[in-house]
Every structure is written in structure tokens, then in C-alpha cells.
mmJSON file of the N, C-alpha and C atoms, coordinates in Angstrom:
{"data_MODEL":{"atom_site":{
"group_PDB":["ATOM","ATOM","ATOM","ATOM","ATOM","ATOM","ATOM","ATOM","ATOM","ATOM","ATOM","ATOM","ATOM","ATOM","ATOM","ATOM","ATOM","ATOM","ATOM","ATOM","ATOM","ATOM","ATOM","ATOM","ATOM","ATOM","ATOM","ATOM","ATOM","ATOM","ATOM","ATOM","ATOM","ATOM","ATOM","ATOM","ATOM","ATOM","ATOM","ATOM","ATOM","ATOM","ATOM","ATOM","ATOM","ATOM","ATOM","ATOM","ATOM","ATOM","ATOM","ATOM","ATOM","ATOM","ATOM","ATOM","ATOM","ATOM","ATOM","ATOM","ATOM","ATOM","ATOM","ATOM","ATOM","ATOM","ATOM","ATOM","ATOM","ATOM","ATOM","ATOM","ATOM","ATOM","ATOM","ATOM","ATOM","ATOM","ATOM","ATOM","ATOM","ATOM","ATOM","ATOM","ATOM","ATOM","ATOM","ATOM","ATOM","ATOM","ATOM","ATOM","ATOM","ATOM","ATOM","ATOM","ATOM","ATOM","ATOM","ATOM","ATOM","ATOM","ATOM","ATOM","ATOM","ATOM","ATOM","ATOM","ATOM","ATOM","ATOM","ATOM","ATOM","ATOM","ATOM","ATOM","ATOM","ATOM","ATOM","ATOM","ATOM","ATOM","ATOM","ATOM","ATOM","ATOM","ATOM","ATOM","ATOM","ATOM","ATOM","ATOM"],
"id":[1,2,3,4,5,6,7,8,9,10,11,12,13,14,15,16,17,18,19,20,21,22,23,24,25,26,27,28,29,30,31,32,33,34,35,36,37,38,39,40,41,42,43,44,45,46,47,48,49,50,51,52,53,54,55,56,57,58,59,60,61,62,63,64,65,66,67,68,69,70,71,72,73,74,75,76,77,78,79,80,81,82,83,84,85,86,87,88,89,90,91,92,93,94,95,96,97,98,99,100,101,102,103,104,105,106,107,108,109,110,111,112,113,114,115,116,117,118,119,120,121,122,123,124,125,126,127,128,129,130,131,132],
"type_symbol":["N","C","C","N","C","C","N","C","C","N","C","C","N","C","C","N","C","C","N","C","C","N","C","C","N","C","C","N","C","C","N","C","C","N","C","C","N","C","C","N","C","C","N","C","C","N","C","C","N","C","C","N","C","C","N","C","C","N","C","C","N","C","C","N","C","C","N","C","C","N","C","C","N","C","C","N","C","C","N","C","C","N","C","C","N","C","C","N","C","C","N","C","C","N","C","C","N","C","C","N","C","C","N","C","C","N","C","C","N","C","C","N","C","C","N","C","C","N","C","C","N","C","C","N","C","C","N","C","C","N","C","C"],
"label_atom_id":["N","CA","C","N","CA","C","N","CA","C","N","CA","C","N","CA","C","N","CA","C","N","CA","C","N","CA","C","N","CA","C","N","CA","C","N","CA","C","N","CA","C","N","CA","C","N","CA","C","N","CA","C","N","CA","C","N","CA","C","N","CA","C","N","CA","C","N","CA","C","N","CA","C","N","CA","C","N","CA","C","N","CA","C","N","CA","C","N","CA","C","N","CA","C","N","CA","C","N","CA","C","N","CA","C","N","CA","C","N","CA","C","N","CA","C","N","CA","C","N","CA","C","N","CA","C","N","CA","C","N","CA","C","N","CA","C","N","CA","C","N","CA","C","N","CA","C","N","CA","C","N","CA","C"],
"label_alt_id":[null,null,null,null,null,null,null,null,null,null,null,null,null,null,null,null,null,null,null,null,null,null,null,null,null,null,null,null,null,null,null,null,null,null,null,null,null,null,null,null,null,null,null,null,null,null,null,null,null,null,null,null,null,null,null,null,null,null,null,null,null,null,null,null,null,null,null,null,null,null,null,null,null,null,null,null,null,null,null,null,null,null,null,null,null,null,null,null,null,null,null,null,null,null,null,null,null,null,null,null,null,null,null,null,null,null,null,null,null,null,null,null,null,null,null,null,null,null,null,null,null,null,null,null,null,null,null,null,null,null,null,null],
"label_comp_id":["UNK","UNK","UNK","UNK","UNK","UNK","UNK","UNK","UNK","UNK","UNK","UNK","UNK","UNK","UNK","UNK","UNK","UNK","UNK","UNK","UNK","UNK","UNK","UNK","UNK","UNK","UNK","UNK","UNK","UNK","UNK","UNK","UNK","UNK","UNK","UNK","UNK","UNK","UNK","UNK","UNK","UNK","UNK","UNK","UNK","UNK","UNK","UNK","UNK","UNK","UNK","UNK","UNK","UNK","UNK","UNK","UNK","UNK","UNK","UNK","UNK","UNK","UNK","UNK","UNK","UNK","UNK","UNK","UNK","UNK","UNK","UNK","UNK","UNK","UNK","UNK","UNK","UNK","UNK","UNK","UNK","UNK","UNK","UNK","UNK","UNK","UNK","UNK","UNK","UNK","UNK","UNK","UNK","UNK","UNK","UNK","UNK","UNK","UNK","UNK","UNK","UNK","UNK","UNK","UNK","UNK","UNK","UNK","UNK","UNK","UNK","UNK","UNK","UNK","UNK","UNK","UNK","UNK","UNK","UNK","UNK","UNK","UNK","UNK","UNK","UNK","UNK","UNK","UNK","UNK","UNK","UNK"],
"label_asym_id":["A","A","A","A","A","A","A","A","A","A","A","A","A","A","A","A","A","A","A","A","A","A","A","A","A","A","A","A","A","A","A","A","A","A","A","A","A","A","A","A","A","A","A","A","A","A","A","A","A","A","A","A","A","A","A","A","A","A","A","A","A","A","A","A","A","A","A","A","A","A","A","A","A","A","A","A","A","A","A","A","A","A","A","A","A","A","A","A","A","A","A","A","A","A","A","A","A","A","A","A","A","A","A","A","A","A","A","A","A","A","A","A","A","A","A","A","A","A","A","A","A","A","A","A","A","A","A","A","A","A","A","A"],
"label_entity_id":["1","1","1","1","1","1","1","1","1","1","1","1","1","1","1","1","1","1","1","1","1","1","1","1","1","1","1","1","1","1","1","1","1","1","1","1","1","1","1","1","1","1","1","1","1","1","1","1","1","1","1","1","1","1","1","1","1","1","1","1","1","1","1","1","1","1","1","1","1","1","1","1","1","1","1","1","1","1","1","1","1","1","1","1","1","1","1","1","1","1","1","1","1","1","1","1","1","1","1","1","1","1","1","1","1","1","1","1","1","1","1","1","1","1","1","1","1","1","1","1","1","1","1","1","1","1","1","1","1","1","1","1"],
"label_seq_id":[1,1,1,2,2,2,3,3,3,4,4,4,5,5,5,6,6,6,7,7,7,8,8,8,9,9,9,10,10,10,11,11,11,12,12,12,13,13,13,14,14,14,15,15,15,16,16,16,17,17,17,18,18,18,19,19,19,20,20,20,21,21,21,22,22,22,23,23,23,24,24,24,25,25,25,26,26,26,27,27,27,28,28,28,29,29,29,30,30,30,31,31,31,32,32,32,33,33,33,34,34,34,35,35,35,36,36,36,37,37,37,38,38,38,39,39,39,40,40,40,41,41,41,42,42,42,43,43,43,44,44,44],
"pdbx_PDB_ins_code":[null,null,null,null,null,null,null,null,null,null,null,null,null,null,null,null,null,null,null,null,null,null,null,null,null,null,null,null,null,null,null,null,null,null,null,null,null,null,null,null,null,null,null,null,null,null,null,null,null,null,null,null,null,null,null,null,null,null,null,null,null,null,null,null,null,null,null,null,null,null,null,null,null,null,null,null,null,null,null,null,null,null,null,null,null,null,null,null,null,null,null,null,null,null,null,null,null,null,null,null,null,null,null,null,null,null,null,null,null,null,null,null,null,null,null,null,null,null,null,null,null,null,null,null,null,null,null,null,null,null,null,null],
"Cartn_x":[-10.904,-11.649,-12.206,-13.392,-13.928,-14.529,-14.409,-14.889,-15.822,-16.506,-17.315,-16.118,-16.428,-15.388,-14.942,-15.924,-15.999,-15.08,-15.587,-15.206,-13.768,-13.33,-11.782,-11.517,-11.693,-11.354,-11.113,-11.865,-11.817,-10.335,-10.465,-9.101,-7.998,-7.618,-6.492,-6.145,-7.141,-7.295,-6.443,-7.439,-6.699,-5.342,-5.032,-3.537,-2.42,-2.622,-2.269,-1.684,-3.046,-2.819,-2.094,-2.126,-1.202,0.401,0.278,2.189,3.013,1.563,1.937,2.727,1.345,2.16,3.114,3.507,4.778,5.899,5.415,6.77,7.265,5.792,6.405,7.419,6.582,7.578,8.813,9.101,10.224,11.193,10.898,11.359,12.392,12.019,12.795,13.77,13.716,15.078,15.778,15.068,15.719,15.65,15.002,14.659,13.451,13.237,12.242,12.042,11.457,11.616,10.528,10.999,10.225,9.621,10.079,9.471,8.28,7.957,6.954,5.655,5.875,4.827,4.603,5.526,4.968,4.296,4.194,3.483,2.012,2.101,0.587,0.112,0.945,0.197,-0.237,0.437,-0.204,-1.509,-1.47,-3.009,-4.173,-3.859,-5.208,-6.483],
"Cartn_y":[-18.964,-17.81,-18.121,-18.37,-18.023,-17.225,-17.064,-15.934,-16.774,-15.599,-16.196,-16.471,-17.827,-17.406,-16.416,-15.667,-15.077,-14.007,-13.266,-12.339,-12.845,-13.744,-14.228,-14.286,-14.57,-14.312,-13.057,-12.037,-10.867,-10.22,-10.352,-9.996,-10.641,-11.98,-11.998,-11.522,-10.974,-10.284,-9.195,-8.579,-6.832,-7.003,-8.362,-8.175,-8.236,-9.182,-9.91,-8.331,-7.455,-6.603,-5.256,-5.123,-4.129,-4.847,-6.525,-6.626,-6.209,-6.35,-6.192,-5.078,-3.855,-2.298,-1.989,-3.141,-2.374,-2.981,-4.108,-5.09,-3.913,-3.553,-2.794,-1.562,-0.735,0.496,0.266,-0.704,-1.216,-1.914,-2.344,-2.331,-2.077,-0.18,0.734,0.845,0.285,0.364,-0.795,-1.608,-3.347,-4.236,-3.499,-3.827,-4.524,-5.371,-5.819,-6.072,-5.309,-5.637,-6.773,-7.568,-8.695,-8.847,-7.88,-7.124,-6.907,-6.047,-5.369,-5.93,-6.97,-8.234,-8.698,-9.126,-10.065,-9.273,-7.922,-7.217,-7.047,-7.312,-6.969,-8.438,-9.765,-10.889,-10.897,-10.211,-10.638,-9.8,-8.584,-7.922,-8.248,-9.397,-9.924,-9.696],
"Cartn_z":[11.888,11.395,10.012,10.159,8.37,7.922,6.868,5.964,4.47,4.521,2.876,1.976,1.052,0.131,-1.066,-1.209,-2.445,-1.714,-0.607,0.51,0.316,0.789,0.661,-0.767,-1.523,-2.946,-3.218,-3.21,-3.336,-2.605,-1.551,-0.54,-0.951,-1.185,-2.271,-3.368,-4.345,-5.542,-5.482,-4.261,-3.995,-3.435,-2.426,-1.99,-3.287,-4.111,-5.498,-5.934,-6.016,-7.222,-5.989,-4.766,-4.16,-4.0,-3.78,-3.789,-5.329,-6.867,-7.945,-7.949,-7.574,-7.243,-7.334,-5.756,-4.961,-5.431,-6.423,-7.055,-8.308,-9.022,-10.447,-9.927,-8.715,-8.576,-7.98,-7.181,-6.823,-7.916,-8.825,-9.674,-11.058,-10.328,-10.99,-10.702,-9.172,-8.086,-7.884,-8.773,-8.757,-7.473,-6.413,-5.062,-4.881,-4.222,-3.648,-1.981,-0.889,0.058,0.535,0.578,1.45,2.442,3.618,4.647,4.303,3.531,2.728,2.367,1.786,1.369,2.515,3.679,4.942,5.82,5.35,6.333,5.781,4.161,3.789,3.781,3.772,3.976,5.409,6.289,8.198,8.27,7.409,7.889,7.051,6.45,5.583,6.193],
"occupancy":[1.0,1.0,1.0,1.0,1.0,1.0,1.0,1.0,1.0,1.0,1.0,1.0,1.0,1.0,1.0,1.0,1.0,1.0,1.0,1.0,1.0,1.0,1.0,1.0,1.0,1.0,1.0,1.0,1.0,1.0,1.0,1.0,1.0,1.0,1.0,1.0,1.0,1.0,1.0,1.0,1.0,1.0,1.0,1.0,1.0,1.0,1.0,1.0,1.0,1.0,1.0,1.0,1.0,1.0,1.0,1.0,1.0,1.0,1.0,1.0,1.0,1.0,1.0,1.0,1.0,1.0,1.0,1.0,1.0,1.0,1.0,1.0,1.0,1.0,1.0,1.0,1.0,1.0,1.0,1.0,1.0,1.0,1.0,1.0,1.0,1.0,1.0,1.0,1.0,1.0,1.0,1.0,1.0,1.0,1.0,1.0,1.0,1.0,1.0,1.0,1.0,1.0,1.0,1.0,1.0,1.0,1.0,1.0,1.0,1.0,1.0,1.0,1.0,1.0,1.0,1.0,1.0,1.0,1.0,1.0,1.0,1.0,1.0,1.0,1.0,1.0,1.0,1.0,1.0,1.0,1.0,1.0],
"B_iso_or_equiv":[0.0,0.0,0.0,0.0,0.0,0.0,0.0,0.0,0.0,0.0,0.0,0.0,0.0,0.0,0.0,0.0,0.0,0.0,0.0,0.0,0.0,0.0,0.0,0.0,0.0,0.0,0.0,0.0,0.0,0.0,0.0,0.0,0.0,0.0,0.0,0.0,0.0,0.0,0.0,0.0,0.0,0.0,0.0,0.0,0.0,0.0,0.0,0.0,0.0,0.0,0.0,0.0,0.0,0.0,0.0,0.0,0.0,0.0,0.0,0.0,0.0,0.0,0.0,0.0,0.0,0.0,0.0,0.0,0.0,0.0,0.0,0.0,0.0,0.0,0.0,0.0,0.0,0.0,0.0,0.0,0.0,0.0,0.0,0.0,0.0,0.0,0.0,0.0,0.0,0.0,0.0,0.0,0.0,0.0,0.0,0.0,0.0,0.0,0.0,0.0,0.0,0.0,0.0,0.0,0.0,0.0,0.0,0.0,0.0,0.0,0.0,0.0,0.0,0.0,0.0,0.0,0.0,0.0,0.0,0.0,0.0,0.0,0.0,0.0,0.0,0.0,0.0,0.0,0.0,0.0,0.0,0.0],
"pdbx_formal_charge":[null,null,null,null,null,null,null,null,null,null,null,null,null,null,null,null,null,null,null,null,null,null,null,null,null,null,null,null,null,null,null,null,null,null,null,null,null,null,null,null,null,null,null,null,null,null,null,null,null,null,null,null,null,null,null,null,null,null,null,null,null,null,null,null,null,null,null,null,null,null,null,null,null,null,null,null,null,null,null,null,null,null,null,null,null,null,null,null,null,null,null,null,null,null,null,null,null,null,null,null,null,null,null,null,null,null,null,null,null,null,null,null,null,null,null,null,null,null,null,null,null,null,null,null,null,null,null,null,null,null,null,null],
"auth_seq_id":[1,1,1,2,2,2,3,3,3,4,4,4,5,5,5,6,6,6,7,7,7,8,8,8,9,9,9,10,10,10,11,11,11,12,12,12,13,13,13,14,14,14,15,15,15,16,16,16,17,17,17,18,18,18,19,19,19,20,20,20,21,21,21,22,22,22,23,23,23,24,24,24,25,25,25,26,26,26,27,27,27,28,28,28,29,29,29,30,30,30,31,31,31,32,32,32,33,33,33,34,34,34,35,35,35,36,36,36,37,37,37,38,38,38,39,39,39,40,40,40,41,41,41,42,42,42,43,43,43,44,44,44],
"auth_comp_id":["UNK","UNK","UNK","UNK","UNK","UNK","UNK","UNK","UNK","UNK","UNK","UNK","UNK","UNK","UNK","UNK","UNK","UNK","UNK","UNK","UNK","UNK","UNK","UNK","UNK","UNK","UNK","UNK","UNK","UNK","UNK","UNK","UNK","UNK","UNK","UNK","UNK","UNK","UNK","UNK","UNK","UNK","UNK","UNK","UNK","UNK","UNK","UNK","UNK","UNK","UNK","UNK","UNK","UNK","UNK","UNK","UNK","UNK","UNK","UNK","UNK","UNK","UNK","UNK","UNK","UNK","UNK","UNK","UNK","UNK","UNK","UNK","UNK","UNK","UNK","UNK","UNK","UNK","UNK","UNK","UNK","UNK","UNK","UNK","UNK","UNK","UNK","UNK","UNK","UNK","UNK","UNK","UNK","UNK","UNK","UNK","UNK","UNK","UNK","UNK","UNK","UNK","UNK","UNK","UNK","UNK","UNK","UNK","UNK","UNK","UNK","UNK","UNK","UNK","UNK","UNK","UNK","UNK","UNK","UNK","UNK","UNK","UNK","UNK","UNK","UNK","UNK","UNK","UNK","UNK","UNK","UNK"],
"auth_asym_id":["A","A","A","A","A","A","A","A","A","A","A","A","A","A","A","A","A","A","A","A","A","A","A","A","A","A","A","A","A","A","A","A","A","A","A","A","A","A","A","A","A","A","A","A","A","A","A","A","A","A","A","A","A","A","A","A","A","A","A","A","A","A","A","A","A","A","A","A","A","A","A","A","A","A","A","A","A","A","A","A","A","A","A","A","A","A","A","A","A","A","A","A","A","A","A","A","A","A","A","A","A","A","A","A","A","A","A","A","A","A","A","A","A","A","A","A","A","A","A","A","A","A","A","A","A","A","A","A","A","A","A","A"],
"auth_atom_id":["N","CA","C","N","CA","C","N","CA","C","N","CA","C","N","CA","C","N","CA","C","N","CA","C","N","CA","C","N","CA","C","N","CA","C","N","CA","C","N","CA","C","N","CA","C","N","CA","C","N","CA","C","N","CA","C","N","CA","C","N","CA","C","N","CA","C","N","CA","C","N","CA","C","N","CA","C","N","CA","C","N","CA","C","N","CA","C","N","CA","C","N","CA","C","N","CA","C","N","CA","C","N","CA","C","N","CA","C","N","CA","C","N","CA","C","N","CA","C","N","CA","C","N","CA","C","N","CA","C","N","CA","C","N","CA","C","N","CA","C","N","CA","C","N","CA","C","N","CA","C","N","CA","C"],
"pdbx_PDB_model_num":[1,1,1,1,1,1,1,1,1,1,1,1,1,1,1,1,1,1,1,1,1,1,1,1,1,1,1,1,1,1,1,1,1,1,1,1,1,1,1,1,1,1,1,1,1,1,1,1,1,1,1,1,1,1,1,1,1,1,1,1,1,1,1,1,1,1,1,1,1,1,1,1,1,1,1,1,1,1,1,1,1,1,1,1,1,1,1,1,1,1,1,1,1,1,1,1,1,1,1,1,1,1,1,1,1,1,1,1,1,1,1,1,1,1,1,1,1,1,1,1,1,1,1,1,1,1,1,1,1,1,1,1]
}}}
């Protein structure tokens, strides 16, 4: 499957900055689910 690269650049950006999210608010809870991330890396 290819994609433009910029197009793919962009889409790592936004994944980058939603696992950030879910790392800071999880955080509070000292948790990190890993689950979590492998589910937003499979729907790239």
C-alpha cells in the first residue's frame, strides 16, 4: 500500500501526538496501557 509521503508524514504526526495524549493523561494514573497504542498503530 502506498501513500504520498507527506500524507504519511502527517498521519504519524497526529498518531505521535494522540499516543502523547493518552500517555500524559494516563499518567496521572501511572498506567500505561499498551493495548491502547497497538490499537491506534493497526488503524493507521
Amino acid at each position: 500500500m502506498q501513500s504520498h509521503p507527506k500524507i504519511a508524514k502527517n498521519g504519524f504526526l497526529a498518531l505521535t501526538r494522540i499516543i502523547y495524549v493518552f500517555y500524559k493523561k494516563k499518567l496521572n494514573r501511572k498506567v500505561v496501557d499498551l493495548k491502547e497504542i497497538q490499537l491506534f498503530s493497526v488503524n493507521i
